[in-house]
FIMI-59406 format. One line per 4 residues: number of its first residue (from 1); their letters; for each residue x, y, z of C-alpha. Coordinates in steps of 0.1 Angstrom, whole numbers, plus 2048, in hexadecimal, padded with zeros to 3 digits. Example, Ala and Ser with C-alpha at 12.3 -4.5 7.8 and 13.67 -1.06 7.14 Angstrom:
1	AS	87B/7D3/84E ~ 889/7F5/847
% end
This chain:
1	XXXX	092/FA5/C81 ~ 0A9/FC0/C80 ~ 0A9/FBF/CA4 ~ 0B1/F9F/CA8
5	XXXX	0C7/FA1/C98 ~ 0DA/FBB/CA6 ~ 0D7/FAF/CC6 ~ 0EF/F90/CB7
9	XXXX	109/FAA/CAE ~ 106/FBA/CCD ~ 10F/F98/CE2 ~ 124/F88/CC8
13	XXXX	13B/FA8/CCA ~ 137/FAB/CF5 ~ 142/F85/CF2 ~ 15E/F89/CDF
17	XXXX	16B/FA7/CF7 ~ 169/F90/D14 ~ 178/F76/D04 ~ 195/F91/CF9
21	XXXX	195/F9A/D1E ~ 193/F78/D27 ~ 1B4/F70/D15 ~ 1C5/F8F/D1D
25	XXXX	1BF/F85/D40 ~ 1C3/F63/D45 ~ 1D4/F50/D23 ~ 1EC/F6D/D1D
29	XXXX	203/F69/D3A ~ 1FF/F43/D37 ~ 20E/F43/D16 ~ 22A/F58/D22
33	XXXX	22F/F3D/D3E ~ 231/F1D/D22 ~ 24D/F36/D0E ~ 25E/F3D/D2A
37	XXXX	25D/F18/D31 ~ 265/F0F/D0E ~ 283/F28/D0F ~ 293/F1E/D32
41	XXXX	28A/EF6/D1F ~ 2A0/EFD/D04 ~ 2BD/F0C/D19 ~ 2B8/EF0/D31
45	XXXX	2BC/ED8/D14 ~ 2DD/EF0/D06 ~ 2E8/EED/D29 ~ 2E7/ECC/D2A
49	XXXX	2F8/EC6/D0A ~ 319/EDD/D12 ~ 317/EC1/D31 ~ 316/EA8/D22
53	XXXX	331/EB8/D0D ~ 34A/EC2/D29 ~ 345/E9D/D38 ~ 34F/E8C/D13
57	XXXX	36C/EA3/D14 ~ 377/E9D/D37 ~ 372/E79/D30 ~ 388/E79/D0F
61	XXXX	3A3/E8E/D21 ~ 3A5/E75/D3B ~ 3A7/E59/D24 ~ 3C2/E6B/D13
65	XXXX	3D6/E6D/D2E ~ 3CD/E4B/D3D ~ 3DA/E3D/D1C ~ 3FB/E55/D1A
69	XXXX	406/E4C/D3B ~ 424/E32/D41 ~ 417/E28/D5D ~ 3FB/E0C/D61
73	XXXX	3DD/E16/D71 ~ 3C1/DFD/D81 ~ 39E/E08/D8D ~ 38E/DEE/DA6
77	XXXX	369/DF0/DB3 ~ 35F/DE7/DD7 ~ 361/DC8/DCC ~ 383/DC5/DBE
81	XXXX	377/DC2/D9A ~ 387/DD2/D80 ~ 375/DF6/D76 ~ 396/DFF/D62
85	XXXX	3B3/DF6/D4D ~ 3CA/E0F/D3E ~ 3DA/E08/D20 ~ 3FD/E07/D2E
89	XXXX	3F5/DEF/D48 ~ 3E7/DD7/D32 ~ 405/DD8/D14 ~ 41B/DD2/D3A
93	XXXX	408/DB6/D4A ~ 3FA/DA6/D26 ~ 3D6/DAB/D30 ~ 3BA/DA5/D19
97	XXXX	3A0/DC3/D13 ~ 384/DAC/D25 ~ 396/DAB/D44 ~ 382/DCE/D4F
101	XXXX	364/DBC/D67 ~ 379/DA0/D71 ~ 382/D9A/D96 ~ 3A4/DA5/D9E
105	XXXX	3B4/D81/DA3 ~ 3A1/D73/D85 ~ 3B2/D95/D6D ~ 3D6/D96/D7B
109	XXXX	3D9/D74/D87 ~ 3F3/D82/DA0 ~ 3F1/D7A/DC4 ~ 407/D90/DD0
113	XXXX	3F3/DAD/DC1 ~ 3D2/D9D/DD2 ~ 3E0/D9F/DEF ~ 3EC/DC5/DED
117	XXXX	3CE/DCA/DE3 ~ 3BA/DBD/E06 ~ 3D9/DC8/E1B ~ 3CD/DEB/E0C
121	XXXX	3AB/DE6/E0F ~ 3AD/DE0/E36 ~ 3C4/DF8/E42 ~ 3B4/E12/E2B
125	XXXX	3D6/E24/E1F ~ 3E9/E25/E04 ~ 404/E09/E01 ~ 41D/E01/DEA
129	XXXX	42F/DE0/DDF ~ 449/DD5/DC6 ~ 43E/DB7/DAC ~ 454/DA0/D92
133	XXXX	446/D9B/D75 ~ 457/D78/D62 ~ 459/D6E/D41 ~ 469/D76/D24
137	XXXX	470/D9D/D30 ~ 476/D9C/D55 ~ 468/DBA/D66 ~ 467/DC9/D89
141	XXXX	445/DE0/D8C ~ 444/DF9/DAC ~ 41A/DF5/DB6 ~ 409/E0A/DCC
145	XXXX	3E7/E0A/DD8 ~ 3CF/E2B/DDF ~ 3AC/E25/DF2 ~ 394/E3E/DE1
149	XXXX	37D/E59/DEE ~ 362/E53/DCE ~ 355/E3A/DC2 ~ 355/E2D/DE7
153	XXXX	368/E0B/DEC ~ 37E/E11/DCB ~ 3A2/E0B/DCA ~ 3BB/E19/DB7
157	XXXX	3DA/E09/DAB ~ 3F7/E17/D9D ~ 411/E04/D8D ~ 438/E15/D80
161	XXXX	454/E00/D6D ~ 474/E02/D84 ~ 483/DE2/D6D ~ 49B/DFF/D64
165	XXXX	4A5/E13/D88 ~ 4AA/DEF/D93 ~ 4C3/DE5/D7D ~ 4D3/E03/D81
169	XXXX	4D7/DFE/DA6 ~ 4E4/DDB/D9F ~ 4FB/DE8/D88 ~ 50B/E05/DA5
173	XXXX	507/DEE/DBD ~ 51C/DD2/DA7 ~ 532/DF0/DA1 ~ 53E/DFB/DC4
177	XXXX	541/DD6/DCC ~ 55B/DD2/DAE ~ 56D/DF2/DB2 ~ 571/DE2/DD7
181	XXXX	57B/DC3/DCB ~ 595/DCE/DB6 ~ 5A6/DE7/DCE ~ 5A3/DD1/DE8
185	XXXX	5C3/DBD/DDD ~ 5DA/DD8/DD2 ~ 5D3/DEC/DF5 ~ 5DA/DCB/E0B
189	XXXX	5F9/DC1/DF6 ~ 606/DEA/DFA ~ 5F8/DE9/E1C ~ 60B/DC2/E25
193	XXXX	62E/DCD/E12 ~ 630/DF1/E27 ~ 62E/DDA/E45 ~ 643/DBE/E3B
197	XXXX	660/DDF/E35 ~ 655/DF2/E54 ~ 65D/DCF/E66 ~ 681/DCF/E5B
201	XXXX	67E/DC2/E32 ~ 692/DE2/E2D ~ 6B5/DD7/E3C ~ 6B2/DBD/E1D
205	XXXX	6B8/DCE/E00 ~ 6AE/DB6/DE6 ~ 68E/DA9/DFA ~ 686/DD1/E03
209	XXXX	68A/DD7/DDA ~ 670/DBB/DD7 ~ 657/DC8/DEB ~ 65D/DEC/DDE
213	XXXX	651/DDE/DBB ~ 634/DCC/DCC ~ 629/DF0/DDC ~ 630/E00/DB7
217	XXXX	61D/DE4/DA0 ~ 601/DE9/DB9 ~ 600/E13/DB6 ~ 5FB/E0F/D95
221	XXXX	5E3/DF8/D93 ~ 5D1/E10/DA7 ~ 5D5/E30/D98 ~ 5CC/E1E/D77
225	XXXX	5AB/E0F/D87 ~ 5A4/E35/D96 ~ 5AB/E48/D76 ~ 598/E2F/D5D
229	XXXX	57D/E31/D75 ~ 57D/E54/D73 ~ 57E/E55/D4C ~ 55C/E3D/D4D
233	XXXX	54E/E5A/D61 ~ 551/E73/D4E ~ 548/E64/D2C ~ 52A/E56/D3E
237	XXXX	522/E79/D4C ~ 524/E89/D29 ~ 543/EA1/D35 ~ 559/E90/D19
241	XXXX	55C/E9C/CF2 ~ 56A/E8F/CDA ~ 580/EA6/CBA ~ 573/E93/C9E
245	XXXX	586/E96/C7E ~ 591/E85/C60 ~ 5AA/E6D/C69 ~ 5BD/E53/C54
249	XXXX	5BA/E32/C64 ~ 5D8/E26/C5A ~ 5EB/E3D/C6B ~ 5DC/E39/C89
253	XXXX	5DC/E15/C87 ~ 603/E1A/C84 ~ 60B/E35/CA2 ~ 5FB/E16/CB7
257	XXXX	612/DF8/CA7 ~ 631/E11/CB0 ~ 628/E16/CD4 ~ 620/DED/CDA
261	XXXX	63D/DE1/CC3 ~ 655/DDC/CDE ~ 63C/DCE/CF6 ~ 631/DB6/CDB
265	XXXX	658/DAC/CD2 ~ 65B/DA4/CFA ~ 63F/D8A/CF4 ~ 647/D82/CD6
269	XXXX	629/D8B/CC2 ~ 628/D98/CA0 ~ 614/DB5/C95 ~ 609/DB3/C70
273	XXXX	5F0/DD4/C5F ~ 5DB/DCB/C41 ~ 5CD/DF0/C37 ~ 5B6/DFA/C15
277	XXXX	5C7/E08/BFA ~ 5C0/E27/BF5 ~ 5BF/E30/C19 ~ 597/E35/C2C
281	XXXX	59A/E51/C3F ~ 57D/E51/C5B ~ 56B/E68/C72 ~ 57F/E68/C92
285	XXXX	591/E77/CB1 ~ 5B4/E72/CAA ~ 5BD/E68/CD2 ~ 59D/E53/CDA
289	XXXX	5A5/E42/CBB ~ 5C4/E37/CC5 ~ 5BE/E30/CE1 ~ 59F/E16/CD8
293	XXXX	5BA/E08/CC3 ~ 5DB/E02/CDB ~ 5C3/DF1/CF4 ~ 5B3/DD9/CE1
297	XXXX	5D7/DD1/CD0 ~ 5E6/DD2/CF5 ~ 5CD/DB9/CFF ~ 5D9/DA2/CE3
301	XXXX	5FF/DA4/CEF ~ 5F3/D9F/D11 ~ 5E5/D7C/D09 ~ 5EE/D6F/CED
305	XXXX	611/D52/CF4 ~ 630/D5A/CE1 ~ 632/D57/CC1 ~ 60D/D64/CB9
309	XXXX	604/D7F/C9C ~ 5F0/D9E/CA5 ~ 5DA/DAC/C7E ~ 5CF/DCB/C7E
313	XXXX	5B5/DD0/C63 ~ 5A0/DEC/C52 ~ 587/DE0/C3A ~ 566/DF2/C2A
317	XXXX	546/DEC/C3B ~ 52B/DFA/C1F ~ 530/E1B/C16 ~ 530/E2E/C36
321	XXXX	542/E1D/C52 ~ 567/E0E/C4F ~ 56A/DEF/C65 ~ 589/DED/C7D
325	XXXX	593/DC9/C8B ~ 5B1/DBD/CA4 ~ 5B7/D98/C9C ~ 5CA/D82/CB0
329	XXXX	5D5/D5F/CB0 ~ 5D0/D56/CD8 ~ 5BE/D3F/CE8 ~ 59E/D4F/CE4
333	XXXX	57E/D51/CFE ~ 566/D3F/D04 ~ 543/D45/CF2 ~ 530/D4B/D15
337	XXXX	545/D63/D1E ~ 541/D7B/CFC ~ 520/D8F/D07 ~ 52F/D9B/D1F
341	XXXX	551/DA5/D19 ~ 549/DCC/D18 ~ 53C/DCF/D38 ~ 552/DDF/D54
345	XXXX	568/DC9/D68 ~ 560/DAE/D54 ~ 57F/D93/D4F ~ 584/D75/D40
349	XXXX	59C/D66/D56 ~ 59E/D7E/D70 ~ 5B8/D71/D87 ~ 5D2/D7A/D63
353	XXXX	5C1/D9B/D5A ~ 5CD/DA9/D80 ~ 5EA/D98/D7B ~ 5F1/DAB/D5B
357	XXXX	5EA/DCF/D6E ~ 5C4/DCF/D59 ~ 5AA/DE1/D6D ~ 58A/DD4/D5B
361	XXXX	57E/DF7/D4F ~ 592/DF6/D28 ~ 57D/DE7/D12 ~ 560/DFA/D24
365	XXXX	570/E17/D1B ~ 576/E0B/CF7 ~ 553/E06/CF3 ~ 54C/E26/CFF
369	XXXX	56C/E3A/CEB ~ 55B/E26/CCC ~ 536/E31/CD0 ~ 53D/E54/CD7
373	XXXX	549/E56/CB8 ~ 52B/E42/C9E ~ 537/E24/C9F ~ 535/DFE/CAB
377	XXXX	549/DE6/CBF ~ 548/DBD/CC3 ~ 55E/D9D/CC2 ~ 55E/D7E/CB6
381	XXXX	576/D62/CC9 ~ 576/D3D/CC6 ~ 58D/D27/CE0 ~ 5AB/D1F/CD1
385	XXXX	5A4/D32/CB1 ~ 5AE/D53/CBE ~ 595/D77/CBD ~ 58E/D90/CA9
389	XXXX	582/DB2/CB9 ~ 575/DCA/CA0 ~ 566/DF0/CA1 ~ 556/E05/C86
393	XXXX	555/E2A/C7D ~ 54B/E40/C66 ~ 55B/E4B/C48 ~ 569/E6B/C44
397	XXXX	550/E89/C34 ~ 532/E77/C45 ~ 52F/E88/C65 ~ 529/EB2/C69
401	XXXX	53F/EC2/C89 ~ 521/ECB/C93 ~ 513/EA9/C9E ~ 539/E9F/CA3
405	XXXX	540/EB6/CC2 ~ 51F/EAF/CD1 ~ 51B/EA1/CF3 ~ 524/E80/CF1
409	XXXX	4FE/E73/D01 ~ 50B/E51/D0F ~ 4FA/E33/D18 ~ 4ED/E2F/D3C
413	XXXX	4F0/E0A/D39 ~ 512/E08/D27 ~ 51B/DE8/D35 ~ 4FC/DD6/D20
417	XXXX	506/DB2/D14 ~ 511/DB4/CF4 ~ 519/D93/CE1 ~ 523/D9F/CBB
421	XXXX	520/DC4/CB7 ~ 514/DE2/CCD ~ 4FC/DFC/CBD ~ 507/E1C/CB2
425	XXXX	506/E37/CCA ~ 500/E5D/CCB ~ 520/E6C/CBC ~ 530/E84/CD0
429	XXXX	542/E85/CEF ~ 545/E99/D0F ~ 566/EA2/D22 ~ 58A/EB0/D18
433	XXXX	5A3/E93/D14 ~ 5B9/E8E/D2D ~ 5E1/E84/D21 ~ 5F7/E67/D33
437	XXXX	617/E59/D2D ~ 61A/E3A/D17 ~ 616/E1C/D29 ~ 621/E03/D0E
441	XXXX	645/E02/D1C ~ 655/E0F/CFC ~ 64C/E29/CE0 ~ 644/E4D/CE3
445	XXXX	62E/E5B/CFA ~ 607/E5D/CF4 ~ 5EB/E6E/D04 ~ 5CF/E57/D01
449	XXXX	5AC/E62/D01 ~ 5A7/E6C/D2A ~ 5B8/E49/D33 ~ 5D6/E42/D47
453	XXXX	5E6/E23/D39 ~ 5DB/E0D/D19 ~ 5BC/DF2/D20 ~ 5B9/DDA/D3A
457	XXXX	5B6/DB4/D31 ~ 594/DAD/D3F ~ 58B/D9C/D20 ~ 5A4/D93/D06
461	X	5AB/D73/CFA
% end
């Protein structure tokens, strides 16, 4: 028995070294293998996840920007459906958010574009193409098309809002045809009275006088078309600036009346003042101010018939602008042709304006003088009830020098339609004034705010 049973030890204990042998051998490494696998699992998975990660980030980045951008962006498939909208693209075109899986034509509903679109598609390069949009904001979009590498097929279309650089080109290319236009007479009358003299006009004294004045009306026409030209440049280039001071209205409003008093007697007209009491002083430059106010009265004189009263007015508007008006009594103008009467080389009647040696550029310039310096300009007119142009600025205290002698940052599209009042521009102005003689015909001299003679007539009663 007590063999037996030691024999049972003795082969229980050999089979439990073999099967320590066994496992050092063989299960040993294998369970090193399943934790290395286990360990290169769980970077795998980690690897993965910084992956997935990076591609969440990339993708939010690029929606970022898709969505920042100004420009519309489209996304066609092979098939010319829609893969992408951005944001910009759709707030342009009105698009709904379910238009992403549509067909092109069924999206956009723009043949034109379609047709880009399969003009690109066969030639396989980019193109480019200019589309109007209608409606209630008319716009003019510059397209162009891009074939893509990846995804194979897809197309790429890119859209950018030249509404603006088109007008502007309108607008230069309305300009040089109105500067023409209104040189071309003065130059041929010079031109046809140096002739008329050369070919023997000056053995006649009285008929060489005649066409002497001719050549002399003309000269200055010109040199005041140049020079107010010239003064439109340089506000509109920021080179102009403005003093601004505390100034008394009143006074200003009466240095004006002195210089046109004997023009007005020749016509006629009567110039009456109605000014606060006590005295508004505002925020001003003493010359531009003048200036703003001797053209709009001149313009009165020009056109109202004898017998007509001029007002010059200063009232309160709330408790931080003082409100400026020229009134007249004239024949007025026309309701159609308000919006517009602050655009350069606008007239009324023009055939009378030229007539009257206006260039077309003063109450342009007015506007301009007028923003520069806080305030607002407009006019209200009614035929046969006379008009009543009017300008705001700002009371004295309420404006630092600082912002006061900053460049004046002028409007690219001064010559917007303006039918009651324009908005208040950046105060400020750019360029030294430049000093003239008077123009009025009687008075003391004045130097106007960088203009040559008082304002032009384009658009006075």
């Amino acid at each position: 028995m007590d063999l037996l049973t030691t024999s049972t030890w003795v082969w229980t204990a050999c089979a439990l070294v073999l099967a320590i042998v066994a496992w050092a051998l063989l299960l040993r490494p294998a369970a090193r293998r399943i934790e290395s696998l286990q360990r290169r699992g769980l970077e795998l998975a980690d690897s993965h996840s910084r992956m997935l990660d990076d591609l969440k980030r990339e993708r939010d980045l690029l929606g970022g920007i898709l969505e920042a951008m100004h420009e519309g962006v489209l996304l066609l498939d092979a098939r010319d459906q829609i893969a992408l909208v951005n944001p910009s693209l759709r707030s342009t075109l009105l698009l709904p958010a379910t238009v992403v899986g549509k067909s092109l034509a069924e999206g956009l509903q723009r043949d034109e574009l379609v047709e880009l679109v399969k003009r690109a598609r066969r030639s396989g390069e980019p193109l480019a193409d200019e589309l109007a949009i209608e409606g209630l904001l008319p716009r003019r979009l510059s397209v162009r098309v891009n074939p893509m590498r990846r995804p194979k097929g897809a197309l790429l279309v890119v859209f950018f809002n030249v509404t603006e650089i088109r007008r502007l080109e309108s607008l230069r290319r309305d300009f040089v045809a109105n500067v023409s236009h209104e040189l071309r007479t003065p130059v041929a009358s010079v031109s046809s009275a140096t002739e008329t003299l050369r070919r023997g006009a000056l053995e006649d004294p009285e008929a060489a006088q005649m066409f002497l004045e001719i050549i002399e009306r003309n000269s200055e026409r010109m040199r005041r078309l140049v020079e107010d030209l010239l003064d439109l440049s340089k506000i509109e280039s920021k080179q102009y600036k403005l003093e601004t001071e505390d100034l008394d209205v009143g006074t200003a409003i009466e240095r004006a009346r002195a210089l046109l008093q004997e023009k007005a007697q020749r016509g006629r007209i009567r110039i009456d003042v109605e000014l606060p009491s006590p005295s508004q002083p505002a925020a001003a430059d003493a010359r531009a101010l003048e200036q703003i106010l001797v053209n709009l009265v001149e313009n009165s004189i020009k056109y109202c018939p004898p017998g007509s009263r001029v007002l010059l007015r200063v009232v309160s508007e709330g408790e931080r602008l003082l409100r400026v008006s020229v009134e007249d009594s004239g024949p007025g103008i026309a309701e159609a042709d308000l919006p517009r009467l602050f655009e350069r080389f606008y007239r009324v009647d023009a055939g009378r304006s030229r007539e009257m040696g206006g260039t077309g550029l003063g109450l342009s310039i007015v506007k301009h003088l007028v923003e520069a310096m806080g305030g607002s300009v407009g006019v209200k007119s009614r035929v046969g009830f006379g008009s009543t142009f009017w300008f705001t600025l700002p009371r004295a205290g309420l404006i630092s020098r600082e912002t006061a002698s900053a460049p004046y940052a002028t409007d690219a599209s001064a010559d917007a339609s303006l039918s009651g009042a324009v908005p208040k521009a950046a105060i400020g102005a750019g360029a030294a004034p430049l000093a003239s003689k008077d123009e009025s015909g009687g008075g003391e001299a004045v130097e106007p705010i960088a203009l040559a003679a008082p304002s032009d007539a384009e658009a006075s009663d």
